[in-house]
C-alpha positions in Angstrom: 31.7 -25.0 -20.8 34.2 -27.9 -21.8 33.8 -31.0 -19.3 36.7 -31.6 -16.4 39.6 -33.4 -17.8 39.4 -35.7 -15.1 36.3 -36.1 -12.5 35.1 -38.9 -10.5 31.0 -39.6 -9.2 29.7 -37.6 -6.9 27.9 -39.5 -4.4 24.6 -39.3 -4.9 21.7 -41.0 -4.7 20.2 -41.1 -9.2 17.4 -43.0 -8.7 13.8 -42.1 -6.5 14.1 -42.4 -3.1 10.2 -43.9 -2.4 8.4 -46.9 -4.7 4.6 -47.0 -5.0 2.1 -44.6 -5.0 4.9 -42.1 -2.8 6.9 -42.4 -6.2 7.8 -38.7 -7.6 5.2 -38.3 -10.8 3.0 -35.6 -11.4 0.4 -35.0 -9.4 -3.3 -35.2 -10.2 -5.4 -32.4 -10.6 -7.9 -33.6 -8.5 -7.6 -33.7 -4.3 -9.9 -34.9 -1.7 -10.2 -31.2 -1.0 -11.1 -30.0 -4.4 -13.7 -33.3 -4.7 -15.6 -31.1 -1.7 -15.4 -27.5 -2.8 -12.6 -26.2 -1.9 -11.0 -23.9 -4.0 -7.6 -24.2 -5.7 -6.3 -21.1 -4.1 -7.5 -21.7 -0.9 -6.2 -25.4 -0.9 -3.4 -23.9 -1.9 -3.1 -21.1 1.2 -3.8 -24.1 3.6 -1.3 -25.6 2.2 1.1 -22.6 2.9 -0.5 -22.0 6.5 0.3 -25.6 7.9 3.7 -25.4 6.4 4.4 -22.4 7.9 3.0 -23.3 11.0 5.0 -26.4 11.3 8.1 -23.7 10.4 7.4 -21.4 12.9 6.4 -24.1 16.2 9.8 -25.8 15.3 12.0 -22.4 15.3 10.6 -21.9 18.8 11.8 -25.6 19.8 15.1 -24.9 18.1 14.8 -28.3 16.0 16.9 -28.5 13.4 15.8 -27.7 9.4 15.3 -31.4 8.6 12.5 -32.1 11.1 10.8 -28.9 9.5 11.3 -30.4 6.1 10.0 -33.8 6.7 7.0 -32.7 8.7 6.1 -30.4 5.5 6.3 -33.6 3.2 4.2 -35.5 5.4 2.1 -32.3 5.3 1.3 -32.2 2.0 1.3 -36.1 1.4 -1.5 -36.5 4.2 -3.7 -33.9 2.3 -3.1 -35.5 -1.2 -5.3 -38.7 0.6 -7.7 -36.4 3.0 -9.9 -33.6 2.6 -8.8 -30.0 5.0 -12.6 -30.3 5.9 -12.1 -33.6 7.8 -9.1 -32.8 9.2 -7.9 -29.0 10.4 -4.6 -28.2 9.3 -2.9 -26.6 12.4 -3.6 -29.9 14.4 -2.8 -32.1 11.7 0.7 -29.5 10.9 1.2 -30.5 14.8 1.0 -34.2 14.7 3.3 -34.0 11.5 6.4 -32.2 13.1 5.3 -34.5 16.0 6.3 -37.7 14.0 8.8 -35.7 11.8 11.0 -35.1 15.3 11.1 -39.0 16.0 11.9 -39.6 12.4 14.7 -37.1 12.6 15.8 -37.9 15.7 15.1 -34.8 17.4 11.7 -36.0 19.4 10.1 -33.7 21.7 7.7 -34.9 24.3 4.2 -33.8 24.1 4.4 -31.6 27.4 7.1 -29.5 25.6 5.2 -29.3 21.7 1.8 -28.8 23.3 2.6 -25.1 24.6 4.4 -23.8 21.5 1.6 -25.3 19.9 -0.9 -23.6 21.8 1.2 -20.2 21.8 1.8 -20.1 18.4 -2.0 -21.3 16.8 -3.9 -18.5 14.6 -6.6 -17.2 16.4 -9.1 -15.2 14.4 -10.0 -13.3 17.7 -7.1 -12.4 19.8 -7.6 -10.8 23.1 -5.6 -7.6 23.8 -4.1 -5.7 27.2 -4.5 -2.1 28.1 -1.6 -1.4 25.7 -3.1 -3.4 22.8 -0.6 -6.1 22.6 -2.3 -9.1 22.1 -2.7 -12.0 25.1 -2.6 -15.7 25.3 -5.3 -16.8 27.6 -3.5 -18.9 30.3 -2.6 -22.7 29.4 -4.8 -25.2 31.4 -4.6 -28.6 32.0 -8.2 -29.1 30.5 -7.0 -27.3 27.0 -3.6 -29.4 26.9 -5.5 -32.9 27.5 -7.8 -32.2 24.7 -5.3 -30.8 22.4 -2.7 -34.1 23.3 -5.8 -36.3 22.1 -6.5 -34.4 19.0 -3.0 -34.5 18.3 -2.0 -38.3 19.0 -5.2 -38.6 16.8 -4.1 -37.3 13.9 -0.7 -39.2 14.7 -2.2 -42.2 14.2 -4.4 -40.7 11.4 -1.0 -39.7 9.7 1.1 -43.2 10.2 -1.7 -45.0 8.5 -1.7 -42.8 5.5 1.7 -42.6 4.7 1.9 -46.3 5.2 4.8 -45.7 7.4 6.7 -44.6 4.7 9.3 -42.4 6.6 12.5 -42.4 5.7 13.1 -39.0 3.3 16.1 -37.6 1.7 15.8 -33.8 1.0 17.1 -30.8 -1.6 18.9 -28.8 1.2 21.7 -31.8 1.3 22.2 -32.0 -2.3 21.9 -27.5 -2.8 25.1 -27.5 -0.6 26.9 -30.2 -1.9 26.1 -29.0 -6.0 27.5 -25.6 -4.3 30.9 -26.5 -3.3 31.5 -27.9 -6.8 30.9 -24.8 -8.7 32.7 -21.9 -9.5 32.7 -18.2 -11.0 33.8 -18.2 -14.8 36.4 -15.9 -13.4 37.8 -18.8 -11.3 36.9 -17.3 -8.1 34.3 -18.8 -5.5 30.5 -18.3 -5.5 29.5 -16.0 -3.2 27.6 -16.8 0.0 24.7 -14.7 -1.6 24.0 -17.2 -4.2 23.9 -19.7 -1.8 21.6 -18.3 0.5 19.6 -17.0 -2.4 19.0 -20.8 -3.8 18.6 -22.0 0.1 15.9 -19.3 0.2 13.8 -21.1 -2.9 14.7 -24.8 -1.7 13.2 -23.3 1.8 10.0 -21.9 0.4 9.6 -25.0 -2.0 8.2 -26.9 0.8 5.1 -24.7 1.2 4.2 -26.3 -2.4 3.8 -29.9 -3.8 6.7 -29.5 -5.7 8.5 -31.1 -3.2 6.5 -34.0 -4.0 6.8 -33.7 -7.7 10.9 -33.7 -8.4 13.3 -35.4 -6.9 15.4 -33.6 -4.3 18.5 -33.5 -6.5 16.5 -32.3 -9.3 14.7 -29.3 -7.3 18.2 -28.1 -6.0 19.7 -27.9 -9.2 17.1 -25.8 -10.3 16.2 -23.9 -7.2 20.5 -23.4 -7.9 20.0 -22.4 -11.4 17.4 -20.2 -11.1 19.9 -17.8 -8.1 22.3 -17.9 -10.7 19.9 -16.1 -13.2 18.4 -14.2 -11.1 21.9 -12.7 -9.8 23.0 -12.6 -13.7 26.3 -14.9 -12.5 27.8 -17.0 -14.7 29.5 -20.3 -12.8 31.1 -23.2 -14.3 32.0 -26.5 -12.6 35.5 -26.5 -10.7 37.9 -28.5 -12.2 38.3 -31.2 -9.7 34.6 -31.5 -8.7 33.0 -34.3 -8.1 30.3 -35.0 -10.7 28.1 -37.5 -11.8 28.0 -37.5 -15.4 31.3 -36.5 -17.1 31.0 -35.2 -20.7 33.5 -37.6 -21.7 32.2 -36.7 -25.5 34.5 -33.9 -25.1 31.9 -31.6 -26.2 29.8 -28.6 -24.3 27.8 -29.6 -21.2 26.0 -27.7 -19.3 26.8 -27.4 -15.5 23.4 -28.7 -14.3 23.7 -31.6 -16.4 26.9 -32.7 -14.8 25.5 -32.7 -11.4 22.0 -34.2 -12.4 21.5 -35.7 -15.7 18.6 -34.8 -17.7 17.5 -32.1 -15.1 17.0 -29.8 -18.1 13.8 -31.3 -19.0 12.1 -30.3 -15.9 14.4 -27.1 -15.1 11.7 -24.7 -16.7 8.4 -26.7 -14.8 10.3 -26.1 -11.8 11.0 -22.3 -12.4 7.3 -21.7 -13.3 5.9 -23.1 -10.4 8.4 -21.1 -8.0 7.3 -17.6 -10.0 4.1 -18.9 -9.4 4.5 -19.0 -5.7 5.8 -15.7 -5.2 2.5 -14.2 -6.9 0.6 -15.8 -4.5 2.2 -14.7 -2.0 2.6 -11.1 -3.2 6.3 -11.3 -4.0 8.7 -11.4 -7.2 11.5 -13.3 -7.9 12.7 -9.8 -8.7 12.2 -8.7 -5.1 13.7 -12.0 -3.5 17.2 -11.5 -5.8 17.1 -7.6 -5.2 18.8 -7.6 -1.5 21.7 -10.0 -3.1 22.0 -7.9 -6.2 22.7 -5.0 -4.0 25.2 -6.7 -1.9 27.1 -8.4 -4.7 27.0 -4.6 -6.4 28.7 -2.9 -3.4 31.6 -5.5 -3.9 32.5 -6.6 -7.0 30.7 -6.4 -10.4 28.7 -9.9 -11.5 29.2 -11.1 -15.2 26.1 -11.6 -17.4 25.0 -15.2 -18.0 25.6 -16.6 -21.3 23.4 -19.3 -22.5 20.6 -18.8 -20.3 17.7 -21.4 -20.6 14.6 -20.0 -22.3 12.3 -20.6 -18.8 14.6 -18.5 -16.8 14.7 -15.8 -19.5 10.7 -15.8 -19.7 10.8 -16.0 -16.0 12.9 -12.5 -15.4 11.1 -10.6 -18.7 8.0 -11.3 -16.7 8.8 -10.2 -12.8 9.8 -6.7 -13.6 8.5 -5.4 -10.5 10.3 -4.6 -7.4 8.7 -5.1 -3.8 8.6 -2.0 -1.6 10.5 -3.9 1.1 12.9 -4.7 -0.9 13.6 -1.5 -2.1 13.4 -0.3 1.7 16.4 -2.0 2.6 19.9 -0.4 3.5 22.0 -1.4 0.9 24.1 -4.5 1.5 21.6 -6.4 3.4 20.4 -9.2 2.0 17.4 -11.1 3.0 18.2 -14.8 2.7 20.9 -13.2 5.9 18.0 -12.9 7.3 17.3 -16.3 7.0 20.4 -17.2 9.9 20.7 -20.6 11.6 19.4 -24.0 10.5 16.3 -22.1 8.6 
């Protein structure tokens, strides 16, 4: 694709948005966890568990998608300096969309978080009535006193190690506005699908640390990317979008490139670690694009995608499969619609 004729910057923050140790590098191997015997994969299920608890308590307060995606960064940060045997994670998920809400200002006071809280925790025995639906036992004063302490515990547990270090900028912000600048190769618009297909990867990136590893920019370019394989469009930047880095060479660019220079180099990391993700939890990026790709088929017909970087290529020859869910689904539905609202 030849570079617009005539562009201007798009206004975007190029450099990392935290100095020190919050810097974005890779991560070590090593975690406080792992140092006392927990597994990989089951660090790694904790980590989904408190991310998705935090996801689900702040749907049920009807906070907006920020305060979820800054209480999963402190998440994950807290447990890259603490072990999940010291501290539990659905308590510790708690006190981070606690601190996430002031820092997004959206607070909620502690008499309103403590009962979703309680509603919402995972209970490995669940009492049932007659009909075998299952029963919360009734909130007392006694359970909401101890659970405000543990929580305002672990609040002050959490400030300390993130070294108030607050302020975060996330991919959401950046997916939408790399969106609007792009295209079809036909010259029409990009259809919602794609959209809420790459919103759906940015989403579930936060139940990983590769929210920690890349830049925001850089993980919504290729969370973008990767819809665009996966839906087999090919999109081009729109003429007069506003990008950062021109080819004014004159020569061939690719469209990721123009948004977020030398994103290519981590584009296929980035990729790996999403596939990755939907193994373990029992998915394929096959079955995530699937609901699009039918939608997309009942209206118009999607071009093939020249050019297509060799991680995305590996990515799709390996995820042939299709989930039964998926495949379940009425034609025309797609799941990222699902997926309405601020999540």
């Amino acid at each position: 694709m030849a570079g617009p004729a005539a562009v201007a910057k798009v206004p975007v923050d190029t450099g990392v948005e935290y100095v020190g140790e919050w810097e974005y590098l890779p991560l070590v191997n090593s975690t406080p966890s792992a140092d006392e015997g927990v597994e990989a994969t089951k660090e790694a299920r904790y980590r989904r568990d408190g991310c998705r608890f935090i996801k689900d308590v702040a749907q049920k307060l009807n906070l907006h998608m920020n305060v979820y995606n800054t209480g999963a960064v402190f998440y994950h940060r807290f447990y890259l300096k603490h072990s999940f045997k010291k501290y539990p994670r659905f308590y510790m998920a708690a006190a981070c969309l606690f601190v996430a809400g002031k820092v997004e200002e959206q607070p909620k006071k502690l008499r309103d978080l403590l009962p979703c809280v309680y509603q919402l925790y995972p209970r490995k025995s669940q009492p049932t009535g007659p009909n075998g639906e299952s029963v919360v036992q009734p909130f007392g004063q006694k359970m909401m006193t101890e659970m405000k302490m543990q929580i305002l515990a672990n609040e002050r547990a959490l400030l300390q190690t993130l070294d108030f270090d607050l302020v975060l900028k996330h991919p959401p912000q950046y997916l939408f506005q790399f969106a609007k600048g792009l295209q079809l190769e036909s010259g029409e618009k990009i259809p919602n699908q794609l959209v809420q297909l790459a919103y759906r990867y940015v989403s579930d990136s936060f139940q990983t640390l590769t929210c920690l590893e890349y830049r925001p920019m850089v993980l919504a370019v290729a969370l973008l990317h990767l819809a665009t394989t996966m839906l087999k469009l090919t999109v081009v930047v729109q003429p007069t979008a506003e990008v950062f880095n021109p080819d004014s060479a004159g020569g061939v660019t690719k469209w990721w490139e123009l948004f977020v220079p030398g994103s290519s180099a981590q584009m296929k990391d980035i990729h790996q670690k999403t596939l990755i993700y939907y193994e373990q939890i029992g998915e394929s990026l096959q079955s995530t694009a699937q609901p699009a790709l039918q939608a997309l088929a009942s209206t118009t017909q999607p071009s093939a995608s020249p050019g297509v970087p060799a991680a995305s290529a590996e990515l799709a020859a390996r995820d042939p499969k299709r989930s039964k869910s998926a495949s379940k689904m009425p034609s025309g539905q797609s799941r990222s619609r699902q997926r309405t609202g601020p999540y």
